[in-house]
C-alpha positions, -999 to 999 in steps of 0.1 A, spaced: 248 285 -216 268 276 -186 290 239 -189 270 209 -181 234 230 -184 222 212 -215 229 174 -200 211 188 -168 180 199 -193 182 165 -209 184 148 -174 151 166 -168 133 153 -200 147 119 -193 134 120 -157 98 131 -174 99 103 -196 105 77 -174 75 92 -155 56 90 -175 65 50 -189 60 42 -153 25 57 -151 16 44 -189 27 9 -176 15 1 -139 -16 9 -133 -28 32 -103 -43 9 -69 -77 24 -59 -87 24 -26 -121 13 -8 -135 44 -8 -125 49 -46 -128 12 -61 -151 -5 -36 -148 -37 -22 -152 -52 10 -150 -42 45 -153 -64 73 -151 -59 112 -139 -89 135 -136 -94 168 -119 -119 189 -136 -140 211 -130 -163 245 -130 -201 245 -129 -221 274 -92 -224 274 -79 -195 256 -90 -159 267 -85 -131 248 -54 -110 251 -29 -81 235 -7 -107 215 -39 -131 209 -49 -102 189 -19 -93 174 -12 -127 161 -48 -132 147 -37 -99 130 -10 -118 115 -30 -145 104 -54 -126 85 -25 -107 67 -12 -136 53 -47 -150 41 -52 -116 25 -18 -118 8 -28 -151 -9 -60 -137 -18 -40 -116 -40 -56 -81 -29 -41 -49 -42 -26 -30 -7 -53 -42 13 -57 -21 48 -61 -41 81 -60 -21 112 -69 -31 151 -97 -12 167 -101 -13 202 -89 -40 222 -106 -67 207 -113 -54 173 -99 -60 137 -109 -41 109 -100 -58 70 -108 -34 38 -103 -55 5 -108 -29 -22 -119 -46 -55 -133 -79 -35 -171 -74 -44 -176 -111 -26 -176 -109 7 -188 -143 17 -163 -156 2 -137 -128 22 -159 -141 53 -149 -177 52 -111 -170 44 -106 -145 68 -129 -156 99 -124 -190 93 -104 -204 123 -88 -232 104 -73 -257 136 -65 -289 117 -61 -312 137 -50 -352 127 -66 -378 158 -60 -413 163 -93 -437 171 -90 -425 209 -90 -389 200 -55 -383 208 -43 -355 190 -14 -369 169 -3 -329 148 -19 -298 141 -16 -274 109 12 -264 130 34 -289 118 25 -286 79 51 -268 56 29 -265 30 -5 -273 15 -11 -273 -20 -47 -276 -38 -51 -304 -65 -69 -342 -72 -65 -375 -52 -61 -407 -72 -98 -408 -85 -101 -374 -92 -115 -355 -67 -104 -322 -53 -77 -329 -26 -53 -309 -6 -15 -322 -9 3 -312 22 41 -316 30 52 -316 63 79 -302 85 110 -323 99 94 -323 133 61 -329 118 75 -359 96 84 -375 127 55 -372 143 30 -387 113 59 -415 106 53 -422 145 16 -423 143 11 -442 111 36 -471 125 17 -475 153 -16 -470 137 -15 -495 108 -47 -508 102 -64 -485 120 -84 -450 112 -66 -412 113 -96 -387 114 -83 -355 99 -105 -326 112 -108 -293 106 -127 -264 130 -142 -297 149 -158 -313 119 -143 -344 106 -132 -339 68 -126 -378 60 -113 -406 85 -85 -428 62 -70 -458 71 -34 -459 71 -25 -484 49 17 -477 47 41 -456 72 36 -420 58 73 -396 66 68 -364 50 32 -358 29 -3 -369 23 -35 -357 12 -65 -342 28 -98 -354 13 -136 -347 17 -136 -314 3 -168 -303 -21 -155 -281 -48 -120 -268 -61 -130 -237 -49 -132 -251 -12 -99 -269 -18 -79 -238 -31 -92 -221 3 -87 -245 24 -52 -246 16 -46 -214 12 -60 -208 52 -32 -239 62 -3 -221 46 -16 -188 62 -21 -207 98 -49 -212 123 -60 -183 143 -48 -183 179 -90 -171 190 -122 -175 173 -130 -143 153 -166 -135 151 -175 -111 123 -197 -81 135 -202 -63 100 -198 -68 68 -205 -43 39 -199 -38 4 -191 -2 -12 -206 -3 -48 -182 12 -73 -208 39 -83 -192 54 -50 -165 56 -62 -169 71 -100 -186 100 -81 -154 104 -62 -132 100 -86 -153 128 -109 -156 149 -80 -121 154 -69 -106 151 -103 -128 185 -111 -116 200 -74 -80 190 -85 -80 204 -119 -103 239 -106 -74 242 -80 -43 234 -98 -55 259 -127 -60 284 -103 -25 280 -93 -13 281 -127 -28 314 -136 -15 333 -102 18 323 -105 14 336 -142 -4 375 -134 21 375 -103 56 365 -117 52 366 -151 86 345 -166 94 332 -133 56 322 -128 60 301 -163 93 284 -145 70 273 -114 41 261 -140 65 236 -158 84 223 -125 47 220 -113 39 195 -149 74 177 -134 66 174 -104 32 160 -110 48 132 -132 69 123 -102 43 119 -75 19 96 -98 49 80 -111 61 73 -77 27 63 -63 26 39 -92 61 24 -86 56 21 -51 24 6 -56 5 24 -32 -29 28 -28 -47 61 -42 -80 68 -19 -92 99 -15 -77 114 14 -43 110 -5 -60 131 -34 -67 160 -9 -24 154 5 -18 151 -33 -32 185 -36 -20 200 -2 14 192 -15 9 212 -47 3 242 -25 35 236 -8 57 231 -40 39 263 -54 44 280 -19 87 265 -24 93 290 -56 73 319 -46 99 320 -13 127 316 -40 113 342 -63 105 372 -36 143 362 -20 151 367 -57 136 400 -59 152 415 -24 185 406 -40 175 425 -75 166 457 -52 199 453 -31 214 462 -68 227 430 -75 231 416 -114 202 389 -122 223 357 -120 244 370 -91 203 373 -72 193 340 -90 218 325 -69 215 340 -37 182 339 -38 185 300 -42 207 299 -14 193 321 13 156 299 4 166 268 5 174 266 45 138 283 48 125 257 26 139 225 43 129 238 76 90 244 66 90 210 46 106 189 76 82 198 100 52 183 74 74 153 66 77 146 109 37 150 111 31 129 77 55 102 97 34 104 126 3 103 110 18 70 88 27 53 121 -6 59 143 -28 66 117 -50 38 100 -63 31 63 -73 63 48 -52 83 73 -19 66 59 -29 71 22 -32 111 30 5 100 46 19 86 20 8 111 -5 17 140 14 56 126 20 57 120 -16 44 154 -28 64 171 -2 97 151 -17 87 155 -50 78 192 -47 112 203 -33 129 187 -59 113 204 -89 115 239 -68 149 237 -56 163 215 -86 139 218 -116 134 257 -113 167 267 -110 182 244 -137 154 260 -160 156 296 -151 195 296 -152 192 281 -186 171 308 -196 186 337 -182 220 327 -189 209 340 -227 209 370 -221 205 382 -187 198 421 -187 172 412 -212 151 385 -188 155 409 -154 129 435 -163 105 403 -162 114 397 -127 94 423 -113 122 436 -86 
């Protein structure tokens, strides 16, 4: 065995191992179509003084990314569609009226003085917390900014006495009378529940959006959808993968065994990186999962038939091992670099199940040149490197 082979062979088995504690310990994220969940369609509308716009749109995107965020969803996908169009999957979330009022809520909190004169918006919070008031009732605790600070100390001074409505979406929420100059935080009262407390700040620390958003459709995907799936492609994968298996086997005999155990690697690396990454399985990344096993399979049979023209031009079997390593791999990276430019493309414009199938396809593509350019050769050199006039009659040249 050549020097440095058998710490390459354990840097294999490590590499599996960790693999596999990174699969045993994260779990996999599901996607709508696999999980179910909720999927809901906005759309902006007009008011009287803001019309609709490109970067109303955008923003209101941004709004209801960081709502979704504190909701704590699992890779949720939010895409525009059309001009005025938002669409929000929440796999998992099987309460969508609850994912209605969070994410369509507009939130403008506004603070007025007696002659409706706005005195700060939610613009000027820092943050908003949920908890109890003095007598025990659900409360939000806000802080504000230095800008904001100086506006409330300003108000309160001059409103001593008097009555601060604080109002959210147009209805009042409670109408306190300032009883002391207030500088940097207070309390917002009048909510029902904890439950409406914990959103409401939640939606202040996310922002107001910059247009009302009317929801158009909402829709919940039952999970039984997605156990069919699951069963259905997990017995397309394993039919497919098997039949790999055996033709690499009946047409490369020892080599074909080589491919079969870079191809166990390799699959330890993509769900180990999908796990890490914490990306989102659906199943359009199960069929670029599997696309991508075609490729790494497609990866050794170049090496092996460059292998065999090598054997036939009379040279010995480690002498073609390497050459036919060599005059591959250029052939390889070419064919592979092309999918990995239209995987990018499809990641950039493509939306929700189009960028899982992107993200598992750039993975499995990474993944499989590694085990075919790396894995296999490490393995077959430390196997023919026994006794190589033995193993070339099982190269078929």
């Amino acid at each position: 065995m050549r020097p440095g082979m058998l710490w390459k062979i354990l840097g294999i088995i490590i590499v599996v191992a960790v693999c596999a504690g990174v699969i045993y310990k994260l779990p996999m994220n599901l996607g709508l179509d696999l999980k179910g969940g909720t999927r809901l369609v906005l759309e902006a509308q007009d008011t009287s003084t803001v019309k609709v716009d490109e970067d109303a749109v955008q923003r209101a995107k941004e709004v209801i990314q960081r709502r979704v965020d504190q909701l704590g969803v699992a890779e949720p996908v939010i895409y525009r569609q059309g001009e005025r169009r938002i669409v929000v999957e929440l796999a998992g979330v099987k309460d969508p009226q609850r994912a209605k009022e969070i994410i369509g809520k507009t939130a403008m909190l506004e603070f007025k003085d007696e002659n409706g004169k706005v005195i700060m918006t939610g613009n000027d919070l820092k943050n908003a917390t949920a908890g109890y008031d003095e007598y025990g009732r659900p409360a939000v605790h806000f802080e504000l900014t230095p800008e904001g600070g100086r506006k409330f100390e300003k108000a309160t001074r001059e409103n001593l006495g008097r009555q601060i409505s604080i109002i959210l979406d147009n209805q009042v929420l409670s109408s306190p009378v300032v009883q002391a100059v207030i500088k940097d935080k207070g309390i917002i009262q009048g909510m029902r529940s904890m439950e409406e407390t914990k959103d409401l700040s939640m939606m202040l620390r996310a922002g107001a959006l910059p247009v009302p958003m009317k929801i158009l459709h909402s829709e919940t995907l039952e999970p039984m959808l997605g156990r069919e799936s699951i069963n259905q492609s997990a017995v397309a994968g394993a039919i497919g993968i098997m039949l790999v298996l055996i033709f690499m086997l009946a047409m490369y005999r020892l080599p074909g065994i080589m491919a079969d155990v870079a191809l166990a690697v390799y699959a330890f690396i993509v769900f180990a990186a999908m796990a890490a990454l914490h990306a989102t399985l659906t199943l359009p990344g199960i069929a670029g999962m599997i696309l991508s096993i075609g490729m790494a399979v497609d990866a050794n049979i170049i090496i092996f038939e460059r292998i065999k023209e090598e054997l036939r031009g009379g040279k010995r079997l480690r002498a073609a091992i390497e050459a036919g390593f060599t005059r591959a791999f250029t052939c390889i990276l070419d064919s592979n670099l092309t999918t990995l430019i239209t995987a990018g493309v499809l990641y950039i414009y493509g939306t929700g199940p189009v960028k899982g199938f992107a993200v598992t396809l750039t993975l499995g593509i990474l993944a499989s040149m590694f085990t075919a350019i790396v894995v296999t050769r490490i393995i077959m050199t430390a196997i023919v490197d026994r006794n190589p006039e033995r193993y070339a009659r099982y190269f078929g040249a």
